[in-house]
MMTF fields as JSON, N, C-alpha, C and O atoms, coordinates in Angstrom:
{
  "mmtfVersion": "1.0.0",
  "mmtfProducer": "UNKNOWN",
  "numBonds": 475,
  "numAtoms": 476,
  "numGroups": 119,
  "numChains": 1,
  "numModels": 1,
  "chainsPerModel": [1],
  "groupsPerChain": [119],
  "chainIdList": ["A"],
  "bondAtomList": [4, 2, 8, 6, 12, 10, 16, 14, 20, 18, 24, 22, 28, 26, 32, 30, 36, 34, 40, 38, 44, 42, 48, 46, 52, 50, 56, 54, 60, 58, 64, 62, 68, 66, 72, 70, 76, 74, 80, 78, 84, 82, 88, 86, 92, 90, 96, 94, 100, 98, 104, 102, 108, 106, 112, 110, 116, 114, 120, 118, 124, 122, 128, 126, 132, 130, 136, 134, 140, 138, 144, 142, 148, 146, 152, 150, 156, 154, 160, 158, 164, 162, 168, 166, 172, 170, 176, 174, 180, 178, 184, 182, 188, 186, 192, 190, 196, 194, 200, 198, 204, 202, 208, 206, 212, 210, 216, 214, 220, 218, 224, 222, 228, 226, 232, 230, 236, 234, 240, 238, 244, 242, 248, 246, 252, 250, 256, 254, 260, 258, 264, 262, 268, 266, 272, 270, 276, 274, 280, 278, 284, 282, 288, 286, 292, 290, 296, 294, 300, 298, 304, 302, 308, 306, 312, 310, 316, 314, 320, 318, 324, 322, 328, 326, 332, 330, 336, 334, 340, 338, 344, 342, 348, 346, 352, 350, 356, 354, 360, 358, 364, 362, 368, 366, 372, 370, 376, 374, 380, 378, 384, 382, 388, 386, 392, 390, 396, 394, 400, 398, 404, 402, 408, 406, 412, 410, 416, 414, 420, 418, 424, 422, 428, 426, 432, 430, 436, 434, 440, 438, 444, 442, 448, 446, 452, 450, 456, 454, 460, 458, 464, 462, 468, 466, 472, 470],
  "bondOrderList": [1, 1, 1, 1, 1, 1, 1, 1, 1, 1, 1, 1, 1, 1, 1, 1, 1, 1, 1, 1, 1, 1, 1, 1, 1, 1, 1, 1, 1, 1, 1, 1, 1, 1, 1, 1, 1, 1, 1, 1, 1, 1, 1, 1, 1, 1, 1, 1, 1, 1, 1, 1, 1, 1, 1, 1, 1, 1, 1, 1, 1, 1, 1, 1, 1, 1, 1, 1, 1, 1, 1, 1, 1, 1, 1, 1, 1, 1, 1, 1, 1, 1, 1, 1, 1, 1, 1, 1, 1, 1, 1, 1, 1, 1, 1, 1, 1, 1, 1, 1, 1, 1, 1, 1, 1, 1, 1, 1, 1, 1, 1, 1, 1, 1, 1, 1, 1, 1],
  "groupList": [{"groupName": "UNK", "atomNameList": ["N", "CA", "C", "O"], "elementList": ["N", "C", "C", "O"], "formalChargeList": [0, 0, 0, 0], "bondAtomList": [1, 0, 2, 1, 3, 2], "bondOrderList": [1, 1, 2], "singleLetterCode": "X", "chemCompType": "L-PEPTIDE LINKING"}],
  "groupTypeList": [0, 0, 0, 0, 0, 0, 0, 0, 0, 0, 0, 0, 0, 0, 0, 0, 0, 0, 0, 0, 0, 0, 0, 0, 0, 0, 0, 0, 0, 0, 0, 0, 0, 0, 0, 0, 0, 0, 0, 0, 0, 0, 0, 0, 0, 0, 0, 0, 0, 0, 0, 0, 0, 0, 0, 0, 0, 0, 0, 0, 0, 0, 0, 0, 0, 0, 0, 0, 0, 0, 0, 0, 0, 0, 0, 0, 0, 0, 0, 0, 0, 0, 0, 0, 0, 0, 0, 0, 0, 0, 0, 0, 0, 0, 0, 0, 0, 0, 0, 0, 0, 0, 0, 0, 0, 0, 0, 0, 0, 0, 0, 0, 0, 0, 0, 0, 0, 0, 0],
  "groupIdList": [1, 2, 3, 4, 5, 6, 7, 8, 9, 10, 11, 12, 13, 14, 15, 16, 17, 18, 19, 20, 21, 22, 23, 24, 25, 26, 27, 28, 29, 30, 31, 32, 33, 34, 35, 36, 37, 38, 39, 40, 41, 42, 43, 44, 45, 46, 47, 48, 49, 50, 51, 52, 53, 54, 55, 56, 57, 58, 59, 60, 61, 62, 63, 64, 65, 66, 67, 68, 69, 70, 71, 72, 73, 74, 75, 76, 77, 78, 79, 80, 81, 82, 83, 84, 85, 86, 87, 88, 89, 90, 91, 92, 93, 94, 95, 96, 97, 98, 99, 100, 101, 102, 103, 104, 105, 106, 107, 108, 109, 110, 111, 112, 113, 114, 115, 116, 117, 118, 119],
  "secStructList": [7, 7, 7, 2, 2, 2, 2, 2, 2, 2, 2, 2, 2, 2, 2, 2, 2, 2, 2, 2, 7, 7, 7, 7, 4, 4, 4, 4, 7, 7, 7, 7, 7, 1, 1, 2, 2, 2, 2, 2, 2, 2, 2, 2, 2, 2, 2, 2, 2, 2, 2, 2, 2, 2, 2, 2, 2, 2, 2, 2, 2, 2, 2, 2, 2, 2, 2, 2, 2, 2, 2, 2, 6, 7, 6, 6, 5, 7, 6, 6, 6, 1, 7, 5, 7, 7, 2, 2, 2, 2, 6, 6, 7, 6, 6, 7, 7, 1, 7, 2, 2, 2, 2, 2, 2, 2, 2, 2, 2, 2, 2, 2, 2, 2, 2, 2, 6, 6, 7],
  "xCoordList": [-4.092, -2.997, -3.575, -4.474, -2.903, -3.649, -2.588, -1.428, -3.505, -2.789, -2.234, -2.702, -1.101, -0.907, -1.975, -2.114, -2.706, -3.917, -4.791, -5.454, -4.62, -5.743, -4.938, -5.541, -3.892, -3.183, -2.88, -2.939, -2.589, -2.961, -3.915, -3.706, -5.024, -6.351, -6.261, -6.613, -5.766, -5.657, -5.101, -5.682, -3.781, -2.784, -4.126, -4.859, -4.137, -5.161, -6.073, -6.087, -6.962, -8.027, -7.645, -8.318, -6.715, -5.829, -5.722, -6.44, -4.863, -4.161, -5.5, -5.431, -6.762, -7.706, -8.076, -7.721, -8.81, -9.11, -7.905, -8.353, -7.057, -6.037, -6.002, -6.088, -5.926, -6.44, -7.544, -7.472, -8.967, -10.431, -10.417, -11.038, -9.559, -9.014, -8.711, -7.483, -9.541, -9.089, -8.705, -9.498, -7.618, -7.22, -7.731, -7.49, -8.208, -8.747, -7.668, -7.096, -7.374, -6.528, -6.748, -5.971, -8.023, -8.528, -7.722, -7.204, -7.783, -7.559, -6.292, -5.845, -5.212, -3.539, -3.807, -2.674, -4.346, -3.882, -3.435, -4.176, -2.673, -2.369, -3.186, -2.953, -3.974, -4.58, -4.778, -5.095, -4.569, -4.385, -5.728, -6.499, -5.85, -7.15, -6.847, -5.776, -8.023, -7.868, -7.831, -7.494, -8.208, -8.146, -6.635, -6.286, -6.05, -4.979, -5.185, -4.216, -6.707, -6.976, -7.398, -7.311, -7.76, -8.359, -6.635, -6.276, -6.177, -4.411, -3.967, -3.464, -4.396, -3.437, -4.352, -3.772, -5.812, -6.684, -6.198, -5.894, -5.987, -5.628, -4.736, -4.6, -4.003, -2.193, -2.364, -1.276, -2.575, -2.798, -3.899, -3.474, -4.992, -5.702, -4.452, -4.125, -4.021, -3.316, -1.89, -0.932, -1.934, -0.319, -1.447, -0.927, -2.464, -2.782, -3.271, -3.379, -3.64, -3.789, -2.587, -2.969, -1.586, -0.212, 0.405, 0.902, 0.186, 0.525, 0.128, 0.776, -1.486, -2.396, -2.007, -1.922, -1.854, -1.389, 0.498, 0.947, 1.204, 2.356, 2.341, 3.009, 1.633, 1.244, 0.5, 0.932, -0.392, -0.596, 0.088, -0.092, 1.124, 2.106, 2.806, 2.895, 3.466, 4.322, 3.806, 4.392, 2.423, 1.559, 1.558, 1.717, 1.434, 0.776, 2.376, 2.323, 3.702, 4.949, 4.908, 5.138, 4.574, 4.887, 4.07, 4.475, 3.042, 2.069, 2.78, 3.19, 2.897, 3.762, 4.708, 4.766, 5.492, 6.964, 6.525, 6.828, 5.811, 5.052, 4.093, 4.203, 3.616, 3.179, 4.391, 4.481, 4.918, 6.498, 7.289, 7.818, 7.562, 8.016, 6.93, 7.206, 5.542, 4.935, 5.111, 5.125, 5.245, 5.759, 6.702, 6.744, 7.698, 9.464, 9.596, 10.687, 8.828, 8.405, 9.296, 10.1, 9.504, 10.391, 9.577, 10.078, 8.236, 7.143, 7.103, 7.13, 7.059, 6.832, 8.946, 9.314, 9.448, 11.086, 11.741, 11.841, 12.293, 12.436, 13.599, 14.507, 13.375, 14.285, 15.84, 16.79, 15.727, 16.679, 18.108, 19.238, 16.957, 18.344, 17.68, 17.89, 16.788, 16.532, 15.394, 15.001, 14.914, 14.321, 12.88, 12.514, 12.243, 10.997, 10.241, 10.791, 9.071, 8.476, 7.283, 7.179, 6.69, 5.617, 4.444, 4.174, 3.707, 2.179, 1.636, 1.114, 1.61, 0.616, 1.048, 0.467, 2.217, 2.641, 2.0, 0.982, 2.535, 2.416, 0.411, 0.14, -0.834, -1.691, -2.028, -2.94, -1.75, -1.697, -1.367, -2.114, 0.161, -0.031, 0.766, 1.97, 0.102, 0.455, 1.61, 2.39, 1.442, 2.501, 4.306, 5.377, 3.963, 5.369, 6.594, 6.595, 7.926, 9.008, 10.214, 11.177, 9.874, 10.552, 10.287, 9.082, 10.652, 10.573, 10.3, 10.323, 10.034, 9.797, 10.797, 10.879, 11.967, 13.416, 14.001, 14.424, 14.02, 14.538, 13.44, 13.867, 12.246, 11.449, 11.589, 11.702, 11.566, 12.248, 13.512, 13.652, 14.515, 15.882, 15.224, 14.88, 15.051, 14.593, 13.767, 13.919, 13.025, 12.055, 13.609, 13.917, 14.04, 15.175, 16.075, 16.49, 16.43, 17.473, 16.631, 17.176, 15.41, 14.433, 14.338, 14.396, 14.111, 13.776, 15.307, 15.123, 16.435, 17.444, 18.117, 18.899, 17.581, 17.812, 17.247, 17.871, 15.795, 14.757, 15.285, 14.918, 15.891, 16.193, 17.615, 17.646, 18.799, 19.445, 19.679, 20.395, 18.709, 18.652, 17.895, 17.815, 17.293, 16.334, 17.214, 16.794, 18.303, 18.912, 19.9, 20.419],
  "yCoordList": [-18.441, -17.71, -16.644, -16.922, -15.079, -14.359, -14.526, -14.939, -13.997, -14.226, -12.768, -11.648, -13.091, -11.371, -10.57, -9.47, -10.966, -10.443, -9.757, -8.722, -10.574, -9.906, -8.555, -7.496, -8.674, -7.945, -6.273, -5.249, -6.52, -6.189, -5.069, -3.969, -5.688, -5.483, -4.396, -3.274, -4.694, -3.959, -2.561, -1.487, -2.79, -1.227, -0.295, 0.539, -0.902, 0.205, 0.528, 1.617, -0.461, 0.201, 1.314, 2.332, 1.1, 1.886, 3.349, 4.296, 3.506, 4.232, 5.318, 6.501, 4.519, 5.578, 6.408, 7.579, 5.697, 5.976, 6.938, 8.002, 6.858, 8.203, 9.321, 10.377, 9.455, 10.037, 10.789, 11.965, 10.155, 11.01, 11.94, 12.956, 11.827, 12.666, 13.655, 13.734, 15.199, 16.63, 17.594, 17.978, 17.975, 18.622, 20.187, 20.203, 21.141, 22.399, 23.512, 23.429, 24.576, 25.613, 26.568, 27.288, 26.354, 27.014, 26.257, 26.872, 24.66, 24.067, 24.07, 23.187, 25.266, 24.876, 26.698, 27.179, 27.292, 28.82, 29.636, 29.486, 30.159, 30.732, 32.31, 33.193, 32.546, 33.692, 34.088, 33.392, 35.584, 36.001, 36.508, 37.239, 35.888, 35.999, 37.257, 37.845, 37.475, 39.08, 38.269, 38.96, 36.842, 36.101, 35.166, 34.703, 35.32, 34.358, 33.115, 32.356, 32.551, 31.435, 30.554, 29.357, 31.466, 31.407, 30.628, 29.652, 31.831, 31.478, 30.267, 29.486, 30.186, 28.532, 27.13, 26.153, 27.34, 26.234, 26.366, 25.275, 27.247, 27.384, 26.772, 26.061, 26.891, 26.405, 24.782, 24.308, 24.611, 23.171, 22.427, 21.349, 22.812, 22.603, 21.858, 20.704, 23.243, 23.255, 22.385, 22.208, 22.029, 20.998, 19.49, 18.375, 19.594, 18.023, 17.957, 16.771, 18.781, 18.988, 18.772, 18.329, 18.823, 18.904, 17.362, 16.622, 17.125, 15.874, 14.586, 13.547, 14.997, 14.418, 14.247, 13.116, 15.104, 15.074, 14.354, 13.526, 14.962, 14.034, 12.329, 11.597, 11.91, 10.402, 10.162, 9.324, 10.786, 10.251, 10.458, 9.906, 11.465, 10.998, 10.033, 9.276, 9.977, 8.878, 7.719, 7.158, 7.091, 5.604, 5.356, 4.328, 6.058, 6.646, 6.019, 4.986, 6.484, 6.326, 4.651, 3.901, 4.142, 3.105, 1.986, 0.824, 2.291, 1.87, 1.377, 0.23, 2.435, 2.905, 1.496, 0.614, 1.96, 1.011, -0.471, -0.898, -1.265, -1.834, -2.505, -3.673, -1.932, -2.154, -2.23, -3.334, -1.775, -2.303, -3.304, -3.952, -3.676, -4.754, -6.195, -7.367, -5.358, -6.91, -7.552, -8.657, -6.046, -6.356, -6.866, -7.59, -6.581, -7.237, -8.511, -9.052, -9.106, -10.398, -10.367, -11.296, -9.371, -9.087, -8.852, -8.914, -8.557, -8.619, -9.621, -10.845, -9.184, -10.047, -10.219, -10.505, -10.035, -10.244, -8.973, -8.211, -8.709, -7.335, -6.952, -7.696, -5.519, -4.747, -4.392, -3.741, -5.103, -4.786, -6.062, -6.3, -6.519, -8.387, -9.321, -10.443, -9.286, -10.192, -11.29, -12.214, -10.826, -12.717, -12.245, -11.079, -13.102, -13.074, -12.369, -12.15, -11.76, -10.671, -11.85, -12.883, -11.726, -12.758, -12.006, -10.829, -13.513, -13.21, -12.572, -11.514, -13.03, -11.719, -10.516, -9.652, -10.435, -8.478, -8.382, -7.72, -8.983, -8.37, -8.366, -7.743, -8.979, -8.666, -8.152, -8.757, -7.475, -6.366, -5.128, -4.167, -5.283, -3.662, -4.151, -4.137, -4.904, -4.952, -3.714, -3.981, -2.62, -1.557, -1.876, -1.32, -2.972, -3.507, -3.604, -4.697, -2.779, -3.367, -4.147, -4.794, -3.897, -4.422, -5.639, -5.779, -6.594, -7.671, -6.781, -5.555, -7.82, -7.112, -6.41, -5.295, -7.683, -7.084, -5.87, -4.917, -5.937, -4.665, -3.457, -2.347, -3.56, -2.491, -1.648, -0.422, -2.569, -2.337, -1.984, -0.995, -2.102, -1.26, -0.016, 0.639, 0.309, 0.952, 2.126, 3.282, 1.927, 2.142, 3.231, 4.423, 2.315, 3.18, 4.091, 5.084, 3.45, 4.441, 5.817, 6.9, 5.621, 6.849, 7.992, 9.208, 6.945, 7.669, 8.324, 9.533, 8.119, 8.346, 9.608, 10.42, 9.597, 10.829, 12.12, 13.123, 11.796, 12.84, 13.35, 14.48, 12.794, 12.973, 13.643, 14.84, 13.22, 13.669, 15.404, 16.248, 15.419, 16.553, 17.704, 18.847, 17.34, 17.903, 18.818, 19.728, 18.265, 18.872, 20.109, 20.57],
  "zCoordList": [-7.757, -8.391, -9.32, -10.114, -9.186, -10.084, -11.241, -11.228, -12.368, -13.267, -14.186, -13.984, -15.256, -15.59, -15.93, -15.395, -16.714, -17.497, -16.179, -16.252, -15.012, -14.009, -13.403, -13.226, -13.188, -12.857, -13.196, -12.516, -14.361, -15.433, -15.833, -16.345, -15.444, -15.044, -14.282, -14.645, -13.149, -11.55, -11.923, -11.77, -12.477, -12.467, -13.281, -12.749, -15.14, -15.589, -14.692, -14.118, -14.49, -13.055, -12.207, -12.042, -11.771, -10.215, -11.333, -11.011, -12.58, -13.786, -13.925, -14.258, -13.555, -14.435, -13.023, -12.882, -12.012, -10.817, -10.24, -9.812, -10.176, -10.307, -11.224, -10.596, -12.233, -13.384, -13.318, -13.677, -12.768, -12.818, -12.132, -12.446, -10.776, -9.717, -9.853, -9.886, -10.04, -10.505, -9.524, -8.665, -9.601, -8.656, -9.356, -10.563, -8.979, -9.129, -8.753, -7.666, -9.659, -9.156, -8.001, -7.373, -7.92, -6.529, -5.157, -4.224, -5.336, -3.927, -3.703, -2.972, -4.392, -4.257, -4.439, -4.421, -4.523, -4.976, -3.458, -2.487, -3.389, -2.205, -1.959, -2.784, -0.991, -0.79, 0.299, 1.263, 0.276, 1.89, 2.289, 1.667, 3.61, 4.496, 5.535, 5.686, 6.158, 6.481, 8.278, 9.24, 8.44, 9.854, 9.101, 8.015, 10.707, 10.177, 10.61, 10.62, 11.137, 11.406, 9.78, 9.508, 9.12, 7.804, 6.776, 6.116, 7.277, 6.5, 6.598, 5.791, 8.45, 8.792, 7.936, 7.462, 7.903, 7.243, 6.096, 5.614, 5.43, 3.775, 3.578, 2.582, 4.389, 4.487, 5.025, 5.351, 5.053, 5.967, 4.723, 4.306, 4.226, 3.356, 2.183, 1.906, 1.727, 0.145, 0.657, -0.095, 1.671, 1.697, 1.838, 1.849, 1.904, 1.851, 0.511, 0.199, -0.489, -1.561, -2.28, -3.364, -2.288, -2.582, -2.371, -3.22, -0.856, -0.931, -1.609, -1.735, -2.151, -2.386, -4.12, -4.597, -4.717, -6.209, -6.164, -6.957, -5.075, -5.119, -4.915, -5.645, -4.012, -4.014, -5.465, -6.256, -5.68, -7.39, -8.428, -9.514, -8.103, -9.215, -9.311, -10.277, -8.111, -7.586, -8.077, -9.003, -7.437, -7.752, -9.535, -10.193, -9.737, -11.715, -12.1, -12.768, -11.781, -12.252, -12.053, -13.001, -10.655, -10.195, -10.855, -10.816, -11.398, -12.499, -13.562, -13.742, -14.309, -15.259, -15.605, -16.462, -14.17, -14.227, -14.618, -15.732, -13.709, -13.379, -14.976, -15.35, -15.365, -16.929, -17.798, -18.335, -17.965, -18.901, -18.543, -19.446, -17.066, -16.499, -17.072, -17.328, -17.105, -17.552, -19.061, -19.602, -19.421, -21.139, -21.501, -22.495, -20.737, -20.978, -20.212, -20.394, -19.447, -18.163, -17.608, -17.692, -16.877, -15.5, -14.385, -13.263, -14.56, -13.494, -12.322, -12.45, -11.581, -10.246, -9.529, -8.39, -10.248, -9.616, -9.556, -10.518, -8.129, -7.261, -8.221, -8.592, -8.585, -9.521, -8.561, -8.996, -7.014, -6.719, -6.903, -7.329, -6.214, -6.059, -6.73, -6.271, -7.856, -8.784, -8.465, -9.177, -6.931, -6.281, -6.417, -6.269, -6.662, -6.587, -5.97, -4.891, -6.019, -5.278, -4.707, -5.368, -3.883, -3.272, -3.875, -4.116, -4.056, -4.46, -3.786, -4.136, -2.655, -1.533, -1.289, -0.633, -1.887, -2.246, -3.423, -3.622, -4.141, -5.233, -5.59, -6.617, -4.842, -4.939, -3.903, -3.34, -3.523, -2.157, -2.754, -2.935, -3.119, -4.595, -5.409, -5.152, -7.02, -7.911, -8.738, -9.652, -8.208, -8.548, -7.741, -7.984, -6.776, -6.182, -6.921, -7.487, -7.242, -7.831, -6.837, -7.249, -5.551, -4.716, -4.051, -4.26, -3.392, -2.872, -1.258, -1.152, -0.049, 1.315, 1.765, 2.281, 1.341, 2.502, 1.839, 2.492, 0.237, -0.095, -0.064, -0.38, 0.241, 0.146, 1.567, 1.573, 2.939, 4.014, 3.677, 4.398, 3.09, 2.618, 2.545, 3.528, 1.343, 0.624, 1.492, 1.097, 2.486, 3.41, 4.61, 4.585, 5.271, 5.922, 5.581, 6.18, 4.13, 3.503, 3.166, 2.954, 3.156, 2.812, 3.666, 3.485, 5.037, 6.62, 6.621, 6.485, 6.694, 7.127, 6.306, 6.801, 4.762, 4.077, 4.834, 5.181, 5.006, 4.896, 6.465, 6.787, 7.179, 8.806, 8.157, 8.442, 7.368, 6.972, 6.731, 7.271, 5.669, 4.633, 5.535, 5.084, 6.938, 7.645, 9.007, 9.721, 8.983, 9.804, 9.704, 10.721]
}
């Protein structure tokens, strides 16, 4: 059984190791190449660069959340329907606020926006 303190442990760990992570104004700056093969790498470059700082914001929040839940001892029970989150989620990614079935909710209602809003 892990315990909070290890846990704990884990997010700051994860908190800093995200953090050391420098994203450079060069690797997002948009600049026009005189090859437009040059344009499409740039472009393709600076959206995985992009995506790359959006997943660490995202994780960093989920951290975040995640560390205050341990403070208030609501940690480990899904912020949606109250039930317990499983150990082997929750040390799989300690940043978990969801239980499986609502994270799978959570998971479709996502897909179904983005298919939504896309059309």
């Amino acid at each position: 059984m892990i315990t909070q303190e290890q846990i704990k442990a884990a997010l700051l760990m994860k908190r800093d190791e995200l953090n050391a992570q420098h994203i450079r104004r060069e690797d997002i700056a948009i600049q026009k190449n005189a090859e437009s093969l040059d344009d499409i790498q740039q472009s393709a470059d600076r959206a995985l660069v992009l995506d790359s700082l959006t997943r660490n914001w995202e994780t960093n929040a989920l951290i975040a959340a995640a560390l205050s839940r341990i403070a208030d001892g609501t940690y480990g029970v899904c912020v949606e329907c109250d039930e317990p989150i499983s150990e082997k989620r929750l040390a799989a990614l300690p940043w978990a606020k969801f239980c499986i079935h609502c994270q799978e909710h959570a998971d479709r209602a996502s897909m179904n926006y983005r298919w939504d809003t896309a059309a």
